[in-house]
C-alpha positions as CSV (number, residue, x, y, z in Angstrom):
1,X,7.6,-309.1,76.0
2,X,4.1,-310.1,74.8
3,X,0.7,-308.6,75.7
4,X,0.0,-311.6,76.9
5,X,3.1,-312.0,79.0
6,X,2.7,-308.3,80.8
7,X,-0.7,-309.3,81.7
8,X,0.2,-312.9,83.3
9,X,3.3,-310.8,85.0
10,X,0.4,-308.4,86.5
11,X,-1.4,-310.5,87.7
12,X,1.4,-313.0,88.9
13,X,2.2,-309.2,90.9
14,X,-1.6,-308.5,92.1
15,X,-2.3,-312.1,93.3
16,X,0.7,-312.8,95.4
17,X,-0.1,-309.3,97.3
18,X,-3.7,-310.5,97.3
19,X,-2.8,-314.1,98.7
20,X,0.1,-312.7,101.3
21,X,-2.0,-313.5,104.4
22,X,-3.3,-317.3,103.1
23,X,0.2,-318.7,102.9
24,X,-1.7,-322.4,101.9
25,X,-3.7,-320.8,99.2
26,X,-0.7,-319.0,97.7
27,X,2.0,-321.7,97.7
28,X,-1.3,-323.6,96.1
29,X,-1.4,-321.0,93.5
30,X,2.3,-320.5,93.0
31,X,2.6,-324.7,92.3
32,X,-0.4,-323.9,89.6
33,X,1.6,-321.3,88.0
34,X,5.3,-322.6,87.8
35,X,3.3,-326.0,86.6
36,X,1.5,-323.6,83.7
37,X,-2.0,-324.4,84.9
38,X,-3.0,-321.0,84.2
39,X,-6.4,-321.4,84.3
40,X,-6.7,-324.0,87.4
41,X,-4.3,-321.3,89.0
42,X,-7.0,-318.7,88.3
43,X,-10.0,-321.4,89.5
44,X,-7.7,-321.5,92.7
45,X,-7.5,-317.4,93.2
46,X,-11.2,-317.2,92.7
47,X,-12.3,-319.5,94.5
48,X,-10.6,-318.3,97.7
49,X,-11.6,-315.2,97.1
50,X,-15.3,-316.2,97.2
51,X,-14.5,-318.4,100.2
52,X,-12.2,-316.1,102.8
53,X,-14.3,-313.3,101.2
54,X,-11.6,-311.7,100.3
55,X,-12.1,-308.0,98.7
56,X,-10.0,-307.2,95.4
57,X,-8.6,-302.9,94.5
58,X,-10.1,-302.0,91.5
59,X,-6.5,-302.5,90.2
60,X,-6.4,-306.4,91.3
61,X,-9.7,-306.3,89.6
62,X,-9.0,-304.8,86.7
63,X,-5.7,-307.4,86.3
64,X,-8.0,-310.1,86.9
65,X,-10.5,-309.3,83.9
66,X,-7.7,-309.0,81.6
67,X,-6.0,-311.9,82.7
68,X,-9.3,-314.2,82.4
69,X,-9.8,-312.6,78.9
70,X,-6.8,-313.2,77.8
71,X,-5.2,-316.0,79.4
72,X,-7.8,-318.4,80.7
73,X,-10.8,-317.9,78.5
């Protein structure tokens, strides 16, 4: 497994946890994912986030730096 791959698996991990309670904005996201619309699947995390003001661990923080580094940007 790549560096890459661990870090889309993490985050994969921390945003289904994070998304758990917005069944519409996760089965949104999932669709992204499976699609490989990594980055509109990251546009779709954050901007919930931003919207249901939603508060991420530094952990789910920290997975979703490293995925935007290495995945998106």
């Amino acid at each position: 497994m790549t560096t890459t791959d661990k870090i889309k698996e993490e985050y994969l991990n921390h945003t289904r946890k994070l998304l758990y309670d917005y069944p519409d904005v996760l089965r949104t996201f999932e669709q992204l994912w499976q699609s490989g619309k990594f980055r509109e699947a990251y546009i779709c995390v954050d901007e919930a986030v931003r919207k249901l003001g939603i508060v991420l661990s530094s952990e789910q923080r920290k997975a979703d730096e490293a995925f935007y580094w290495e995945v998106v940007n």
